[in-house]
Structure formats: structure tokens, C-alpha cells
N, C-alpha and C positions, 0 to 999 in steps of 0.2 A: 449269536446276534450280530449282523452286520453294523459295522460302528463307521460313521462319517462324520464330516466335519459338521461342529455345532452350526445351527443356524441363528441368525443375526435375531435381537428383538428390539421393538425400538417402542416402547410401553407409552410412550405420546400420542403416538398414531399421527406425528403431525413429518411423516416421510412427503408426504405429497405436495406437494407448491414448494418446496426446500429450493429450489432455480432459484424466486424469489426472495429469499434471505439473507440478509448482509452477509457478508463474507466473515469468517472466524477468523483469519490470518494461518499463518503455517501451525500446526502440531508439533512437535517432538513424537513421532514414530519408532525411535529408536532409544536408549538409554546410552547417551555420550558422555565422555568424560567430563565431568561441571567443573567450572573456573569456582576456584576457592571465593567462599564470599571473605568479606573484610572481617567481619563477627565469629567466623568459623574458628575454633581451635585448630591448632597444630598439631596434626597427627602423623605417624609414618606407619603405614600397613605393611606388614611381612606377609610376602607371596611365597611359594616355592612349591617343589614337587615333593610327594614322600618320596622317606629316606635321606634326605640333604640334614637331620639334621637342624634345622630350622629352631625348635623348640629348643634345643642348647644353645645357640646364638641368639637369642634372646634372653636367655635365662643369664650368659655371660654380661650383654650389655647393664642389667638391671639388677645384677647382684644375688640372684635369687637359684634355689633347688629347681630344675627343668622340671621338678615333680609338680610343684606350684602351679606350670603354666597347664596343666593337663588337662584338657576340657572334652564333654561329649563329642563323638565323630560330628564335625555339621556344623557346631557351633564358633561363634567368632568370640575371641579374647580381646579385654580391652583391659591395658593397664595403665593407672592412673597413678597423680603422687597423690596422696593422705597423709596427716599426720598420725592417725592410729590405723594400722592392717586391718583392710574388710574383704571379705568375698561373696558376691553375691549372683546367683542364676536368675536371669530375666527371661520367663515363658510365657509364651500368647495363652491366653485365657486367663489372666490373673492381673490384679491390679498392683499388687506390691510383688519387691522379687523373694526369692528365696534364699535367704542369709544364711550362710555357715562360715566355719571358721577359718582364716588366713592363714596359718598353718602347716604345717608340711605335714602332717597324720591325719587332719581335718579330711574326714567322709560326705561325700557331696549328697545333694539329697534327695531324696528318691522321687524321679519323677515320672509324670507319667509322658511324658515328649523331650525330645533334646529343648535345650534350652537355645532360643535363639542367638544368646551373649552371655559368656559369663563376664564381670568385671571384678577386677583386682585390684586392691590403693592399696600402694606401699609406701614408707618414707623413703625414695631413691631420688638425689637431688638431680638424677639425668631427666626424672617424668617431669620437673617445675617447665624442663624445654618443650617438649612434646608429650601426648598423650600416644605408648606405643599399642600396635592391634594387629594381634597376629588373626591369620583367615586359613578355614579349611584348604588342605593340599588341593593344588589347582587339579590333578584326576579325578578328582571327585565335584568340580565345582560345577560340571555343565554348564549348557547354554545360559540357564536363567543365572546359575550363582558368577558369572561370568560379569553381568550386566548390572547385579547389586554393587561386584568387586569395582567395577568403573566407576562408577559414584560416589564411593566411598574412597578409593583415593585422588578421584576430582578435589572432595571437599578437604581432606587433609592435608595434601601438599605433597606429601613425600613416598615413594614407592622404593620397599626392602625386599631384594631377589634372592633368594638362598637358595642356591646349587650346589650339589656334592661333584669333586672330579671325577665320580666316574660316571657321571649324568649327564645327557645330552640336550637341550630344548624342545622339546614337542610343537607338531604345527600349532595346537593354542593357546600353548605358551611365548611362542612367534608373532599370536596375533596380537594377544592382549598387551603386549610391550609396542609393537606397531602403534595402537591405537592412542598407550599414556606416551606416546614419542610427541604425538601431536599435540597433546596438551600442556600446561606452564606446571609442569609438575617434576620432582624433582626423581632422578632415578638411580640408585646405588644397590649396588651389586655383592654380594659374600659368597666366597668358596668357599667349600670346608671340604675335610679329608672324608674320600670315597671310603667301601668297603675295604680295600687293600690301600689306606693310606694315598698318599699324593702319586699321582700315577706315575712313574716309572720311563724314562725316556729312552727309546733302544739304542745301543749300540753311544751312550752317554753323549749323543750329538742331538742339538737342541735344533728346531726348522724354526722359519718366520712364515707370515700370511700367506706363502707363494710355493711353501713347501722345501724351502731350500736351505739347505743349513746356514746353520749360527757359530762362528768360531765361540770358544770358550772366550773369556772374559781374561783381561790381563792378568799374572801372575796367579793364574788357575787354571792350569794346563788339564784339559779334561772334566773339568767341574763342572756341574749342569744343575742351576736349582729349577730343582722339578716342582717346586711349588710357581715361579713364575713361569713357566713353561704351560703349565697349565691352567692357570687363570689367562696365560694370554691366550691359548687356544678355546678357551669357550669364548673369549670378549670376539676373537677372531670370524667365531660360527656366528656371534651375536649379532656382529657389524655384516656378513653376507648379505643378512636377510632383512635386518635393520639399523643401517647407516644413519639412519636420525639420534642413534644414542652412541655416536662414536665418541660426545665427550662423557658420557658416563661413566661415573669414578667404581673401581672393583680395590677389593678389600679380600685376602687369604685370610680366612679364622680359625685357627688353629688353638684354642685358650683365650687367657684372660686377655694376658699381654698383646697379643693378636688381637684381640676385637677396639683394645683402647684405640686405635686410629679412626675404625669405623665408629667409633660414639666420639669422637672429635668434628670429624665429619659431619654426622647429625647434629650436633649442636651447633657448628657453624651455620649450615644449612638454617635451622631454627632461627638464630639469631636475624640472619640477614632475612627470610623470607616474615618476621615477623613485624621488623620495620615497614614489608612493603604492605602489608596487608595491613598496620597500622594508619599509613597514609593514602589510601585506597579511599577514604572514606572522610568527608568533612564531618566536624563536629556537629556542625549544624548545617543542614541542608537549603540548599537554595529554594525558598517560600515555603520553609517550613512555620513561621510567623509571622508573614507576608499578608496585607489586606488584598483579596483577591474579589473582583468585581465579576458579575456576570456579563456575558455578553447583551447585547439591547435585543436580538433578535434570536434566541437561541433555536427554532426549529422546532421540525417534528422528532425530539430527541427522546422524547419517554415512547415512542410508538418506534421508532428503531432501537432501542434498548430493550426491547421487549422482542424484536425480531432477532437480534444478535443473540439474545441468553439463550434460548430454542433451538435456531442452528447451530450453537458450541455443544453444546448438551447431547442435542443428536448426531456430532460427528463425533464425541469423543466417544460415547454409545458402541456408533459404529466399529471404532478402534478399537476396545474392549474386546467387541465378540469377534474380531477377526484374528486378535491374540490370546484371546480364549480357545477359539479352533485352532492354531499352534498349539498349542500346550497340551492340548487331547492326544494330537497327534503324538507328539513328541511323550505323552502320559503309555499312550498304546507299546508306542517302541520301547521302550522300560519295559514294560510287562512280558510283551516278546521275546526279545532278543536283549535285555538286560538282566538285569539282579535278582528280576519276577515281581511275586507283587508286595515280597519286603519290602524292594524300594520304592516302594509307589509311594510309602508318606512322606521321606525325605525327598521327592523328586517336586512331587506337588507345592510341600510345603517351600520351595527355593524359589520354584515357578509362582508361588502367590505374592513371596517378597518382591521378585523382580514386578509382578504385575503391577502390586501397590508403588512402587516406585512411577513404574511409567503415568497411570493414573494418577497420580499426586502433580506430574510434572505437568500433563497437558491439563487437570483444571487449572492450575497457577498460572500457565502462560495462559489460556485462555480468561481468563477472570482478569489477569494484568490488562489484557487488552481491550477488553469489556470494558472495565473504568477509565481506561488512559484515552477510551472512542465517546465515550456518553460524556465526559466532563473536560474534554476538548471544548465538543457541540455545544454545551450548557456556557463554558468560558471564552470560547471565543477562540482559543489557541490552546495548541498542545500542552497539557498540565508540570508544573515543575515537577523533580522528586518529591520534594519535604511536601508540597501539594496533594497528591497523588498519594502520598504517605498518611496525612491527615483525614482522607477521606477514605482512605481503607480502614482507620482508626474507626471512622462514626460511623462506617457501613458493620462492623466488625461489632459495636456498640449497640445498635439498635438491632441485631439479631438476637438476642435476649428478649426485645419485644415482641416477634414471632414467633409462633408455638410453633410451626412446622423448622422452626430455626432453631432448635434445642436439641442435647443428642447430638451434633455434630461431633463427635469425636469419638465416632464408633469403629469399633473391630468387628468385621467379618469373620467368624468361625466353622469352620467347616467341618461338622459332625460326622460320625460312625457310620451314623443313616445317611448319608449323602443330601443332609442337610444343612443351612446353613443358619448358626446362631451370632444373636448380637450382643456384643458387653461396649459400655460407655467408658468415657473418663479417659484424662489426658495420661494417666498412667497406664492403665492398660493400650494405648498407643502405643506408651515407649516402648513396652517390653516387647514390640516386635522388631525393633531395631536391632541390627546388627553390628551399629558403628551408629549411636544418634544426633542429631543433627545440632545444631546451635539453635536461640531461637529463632521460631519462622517470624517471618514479617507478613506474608503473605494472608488473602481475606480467611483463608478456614484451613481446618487441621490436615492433614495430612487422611489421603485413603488406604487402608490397612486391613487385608485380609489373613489368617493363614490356617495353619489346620488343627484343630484340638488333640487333648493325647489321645482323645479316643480310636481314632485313625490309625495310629501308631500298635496299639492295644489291637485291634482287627488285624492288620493288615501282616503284622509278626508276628503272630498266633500260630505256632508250629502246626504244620498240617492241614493252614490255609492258605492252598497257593491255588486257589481256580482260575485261571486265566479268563475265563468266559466273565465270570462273578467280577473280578477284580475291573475289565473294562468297560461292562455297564455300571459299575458302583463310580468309576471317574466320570463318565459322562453323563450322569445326571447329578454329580456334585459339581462339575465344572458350569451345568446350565442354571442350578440352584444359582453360583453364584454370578453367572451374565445377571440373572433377573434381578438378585439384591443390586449388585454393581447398579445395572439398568436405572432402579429404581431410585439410588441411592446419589445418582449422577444428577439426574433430574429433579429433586430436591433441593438438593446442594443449591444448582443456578437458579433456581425459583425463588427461594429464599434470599439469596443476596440480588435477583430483579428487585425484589420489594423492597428490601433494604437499600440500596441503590436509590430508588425511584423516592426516599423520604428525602435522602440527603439532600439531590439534587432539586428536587422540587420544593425544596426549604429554601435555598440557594437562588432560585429562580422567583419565587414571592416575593424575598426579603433584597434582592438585589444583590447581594455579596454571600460569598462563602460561609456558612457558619460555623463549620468542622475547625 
């Protein structure tokens, strides 16, 4: 079967006169590093390659057996303080998670999918600073697990690099530090001892960035610590290629004793980045209790509010199915020339997360702007926060009055059959997170697809490897889910049109604001 890129659908049918219709303002196209909100926790995400290691540097910081931190290939670790130890697996298709025991002998429990996150509470008085979140090894993270990991420590603050000395950087392990270079995030470094221990210096003569030797140190005739020797030569490959983290703090972990600097460190970091993100944000927002007046002439504002919800609806549509055809593509190459079609449900299920990510971001900027343009028009002038706030509050309010406005907080599941099913509830959201978010403020839940165990169950099935089978079964699960998406999109801005369109035309009867 020849396979091509999906084709676009746009289930409105209202593609044609689109010239015509107000402008949506720019999209997010891409998944960029997010600027911590004020409300977000404090988190620090451990990156690194296999083999560094990683899972005993963590296990050192927080006091705990590296057995503890052991999770499905895939899945992301979040550990948290609690006064009593819990452990729990969070899997898409389920409303509650799966609890077992915190324990060091405690058997995990049989699932039918990797679990998107397991979470660990322990009483360790380091988690009261941060919540720590170790992430699958960056070889395994591809493109899409690449574009989760950016978000995720946008929102946290702090980014943990663990390299072993006899490990080099990868080009995208290069990029993804380029990319958190650019953002207010904070980024700290850990060696740990290679397979043969701390690399070994020839001939006991130590080089700088230029290649040229280093006498020995006074009253150490010949002495060469080869543990700083080689923390300075990775920060040295580090800064070649990204000079933006030349003030980035590195840390030798070698033991306990060894890591205590690096948890001084974080907790500094914690302390001061919690002030700022504490004062980031007024108690009370400017016309958050403010008597706010209509304008005397407010326009043709419900008949451009009506043309705006349509054209956001059908660009973000459009955006959808053009990285829905990515991911096919990018589904085929796996099949081919990667792991075959084992990995086709962990491939899929990383590329759904990242989808819902970027779908989540452009209805929120889109809908931001949607109300910040309709209740200008209606006011007269560009809306404060605490305004703007309050009116997301009673559009958010009167969606309970619409039947088509119920059910928002559904999960997309993508079945065996390369079809796609739906489960409700703010709990089955969460449990597709990876690292979840603080609460939203924003008008409606977040979009959230990914892939049931059934998928898992086919597609690992010894002696199912069809290569032909495998890439007609993604392309018509990936078009299954354009059409939900499609449809699901277009809902969404329908419903907060009408909702929208009570406030403000409350607002415009009554003369003044009534949210």
C-alpha cells in the first residue's frame, strides 16, 4: 500500500471566504521552552544519557535505594515530599492511578501500557524545596519526547544534566541545552565515574581549552586530579558549542559526600527562584473588583466574535493535520528503519503527548485572544488582568449551561482497531501527564490524546512484525484521530462563542460588567 502524507480535513466546510475573517493573531507552531508561571511548583528535571548513572544521583540526593526510583522504559518519575510513603502509576485510560507499595520489594503492577508517570512521596526534607522528576534517557526521547521535555522544564525552573566521564554530548543533546540556554531556567550539571572510573590523564600532564598543558599545582609535583580534569573537559566541549551556559555550575558525584554540594546548590537555586516567582504575581490584580462600564457604542462586536471563533478553529484545524502528517511520516520511519513495529506504540504514544501539548497551547493563546478582542470592543479599551480574569471565570460558569459544553475534559484513545475512543473526567486528564501542571486558569481543559494498552498488546505480540499491516493500521489511527481532533476543536470555540456572547451581551444591556 503506498502511504502519503495525511490529507487536511476541515469538518466546517467554512474553508472558503476564510480572506474575510479577522485575523487569529500568531499560533505557537512549535513547542518552546515556557516561562515558569508564578502558581507553578518548583521543579528540577534530571536529563541525561544511558549509562551516566543518573538513577544513583538521584537516589543519593533524596536518601533513597536507586531500586525505588526504577520505572517502566518510557515513563517519567516524579518525586514528591509526603508525610507517609506512597507510590503510584498514572495510565491513560483510567481515572484513578494504580497504587502500590513504597517499598523497596514492592512489585509494580501489571499493566497493560507503560504508565505515563509513576509518582513517589517520601518524607525527605530536600522534596519541601522542589518537586524532583527524573525523564526517560534522552536516546530514547525522539523528536516528539524532546518537545514534552521543553515544557516541562519551562514550567519547573531547573534543568539536572547527568554525564558519565567517559560520555560525550550528542548533536541533541547540543540542541536541547542550546534551546533551555535561551530560556530563565536554571541549568546544573553532574559527572559521575565512567565505566573505568575517572578518566585517566596521559602521561600525568593535565591540557586547558586550548589544548596546552597545565603545570601541576604547587607542592604537588606531578599530581593531576583527574576528576577535575574531566569535568573541565566536558564543560570545555559544552561551552564550544554552547557558550550561553558558560556560567553553568558542574558538580563531580562520586557518593553521598559528593552530591551534598549539588543539593546545596538546588536548594539555593529553590530558595531565591521562589521569591521571584512569589513576587511575579499581585495579590490582587489590577480590576479584579473594579466597577467596569461598557462602552456607549460598542460595534458590530457579536458579529466579529462570531467571525474570529471560525477562523481560530479552522487555522488551528489546519495546524493539527499538518502535524498529524509529520508524525505519520516520522510513524513510517520507525517501522522501517527503526525498532519495527514494537516500537510503533511507544513512538505514537510520545508523538500524541507532544501533539496534546501543542493543541492545548494554540487553543489557549487563541481563546486568550478571542476575549482580550470581543471585550476590548464591548469596553471600550483593552481589558485589565483581574478583568479579563473575571470574565473567563463567567464564560467558564455558564458552560454548564450548554449541552454541547459538557464533556470537555476528554481523553482521546486510540484503540487496537485504529480507532479512536473517549473517556471523561479531570482525572483521567491527569493521568496523561508526564510532569502535571499547576492549576489552569485558562477558559477549558486542556487537549489530551494518547494510546490505550491495547496497542501495546498488538503491536508486541511476538511474531507480529508486518511492516505493510503496521503502516496502514497508523494511518488510519492517525486520521481517526485528525477527525476527533477536527471535530473536537470546533466544539470547543463554539461553545465558549455562546458562552462569551451571554456575558458580554449582559454587559452591553445592563451597562456595566456583571462578571
Amino acid at each position: 500500500m503506498q502511504q502519503g502524507p495525511l490529507p487536511s480535513l476541515d469538518s466546517s466546510g467554512d474553508m472558503a471566504g476564510s480572506a474575510d475573517l479577522p485575523s487569529c493573531g500568531p499560533l505557537p507552531t512549535e513547542l518552546d521552552v515556557p516561562d515558569p508561571r508564578a502558581d507553578e511548583p518548583l521543579g528540577v528535571v534530571a536529563v541525561g544519557p544511558a549509562g551516566a548513572d543518573r538513577r544513583a544521583v538521584l537516589a543519593t540526593l533524596v536518601g533513597l535505594d536507586p531500586v525505588m526510583l526504577t520505572v517502566p522504559a518510557g515513563s517519567w518519575l516524579v518525586v514528591r515530599h509526603a508525610k507517609v510513603p506512597t507510590r503510584a502509576a498514572f495510565v491513560p485510560g483510567y481515572r484513578q492511578p494504580h497504587s502500590y507499595g513504597a517499598d523497596r520489594d514492592a512489585a509494580g503492577p501489571a499493566l497493560a501500557r507503560p504508565p505515563r508517570r509513576v509518582e513517589l512521596s517520601v518524607p525527605e526534607p530536600l522534596l519541601r524545596h522542589f518537586t524532583l522528576i527524573d525523564t526517560p534517557d534522552t536516546g530514547a526521547l525522539g523528536v516528539a519526547g524532546v518537545r514534552v521535555l521543553r515544557d516541562a522544564v519551562g514550567r519547573a525552573g531547573a534543568l539536572l544534566f547527568v554525564i558519565a566521564a567517559d560520555q560525550a554530548f550528542t548533536a541533541q543533546e547540543l540542541n536541547l541545552l542550546a534551546e533551555v540556554a535561551a530560556a530563565p531556567v536554571e541549568v546544573v550539571f553532574a559527572v559521575t565515574p565512567g565505566t573505568a572510573g575517572w578518566a585517566p590523564v596521559a602521561d600525568g600532564v593535565a591540557t586547558d581549552d586550548t589544548g596546552a598543558s597545565v603545570p601541576p599545582a604547587a607542592g604537588q609535583p606531578g599530581d593531576v586530579d583527574s576528576v577535575a580534569v574531566t569535568v573541565e573537559a566536558h564543560r570545555a566541549a559544552l561551552l564550544a558549542a554552547v557558550p550561553s551556559l558558560a556560567g553553568a555550575r558542574w558538580f563531580p558525584v562520586d557518593g553521598a559526600e559528593a552530591a551534598a554540594d549539588l543539593r546545596r546548590a538546588l536548594v539555593g537555586w529553590s530558595a531565591t527562584e521562589g521569591l521571584q516567582r512569589a513576587s511575579a504575581e499581585p495579590p490582587v490584580l489590577p480590576g479584579q473588583h473594579d466597577r467596569v462600564t461598557v462602552a456607549a457604542d460598542p460595534g458590530d462586536w457579536s458579529e466579529r466574535l462570531d467571525r474570529q471563533t471560525r477562523s481560530c478553529a479552522q487555522r488551528i484545524r489546519q495546524h493539527l493535520a499538518l502535524e498529524l502528517a509529520n508524525i505519520h511520516l516520522r510513524a513510517v520511519q520507525e517501522i522501517v528503519f527503526g525498532v519495527g513495529c514494537a516500537g510503533l506504540p511507544d513512538l505514537l504514544d510520545r508523538e500524541m503527548a507532544a501533539l496534546s501539548l501543542l493543541a492545548t497551547a494554540q487553543c489557549d493563546q487563541a481563546l486568550r485572544g478571542i476575549v482580550s478582542d470581543a471585550t476590548a470592543q464591548v469596553l471600550g479599551a483593552a481589558p485589565a488582568e483581574g478583568v479579563r480574569r473575571r470574565i473567563v471565570t463567567a464564560v467558564q460558569y455558564g458552560l454548564a449551561d450548554h449541552r454541547a459544553g459538557r464533556d470537555l475534559d476528554r481523553v482521546l484513545l486510540v484503540t487496537s482497531t485504529a480507532g479512536v475512543a473517549g473517556l471523561t473526567g479531570a482525572e483521567a486528564i491527569d493521568a496523561l501527564a508526564g510532569y502535571p501542571t499547576a492549576a489552569r486558569d485558562e477558559v477549558l481543559p486542556p487537549v489530551a490524546v494518547a494510546l490505550s494498552g491495547g496497542c501495546w498488546q498488538q503491536w508486541r505480540t511476538p511474531g507480529n512484525d508486518d511492516h505493510s499491516a503496521a503502516r496502514a493500521w497508523s494511518q488510519r489511527a492517525l486520521r481517526e484521530v485528525e477527525l476527533e481532533l477536527s471535530r473536537e476543536i470546533s466544539r470547543r470555540f463554539e461553545v465558549i462563542r455562546l458562552s462569551l456572547h451571554v456575558v458580554l451581551s449582559d454587559a452591553v444591556d445592563h451597562g456595566i460588567l456583571l462578571a
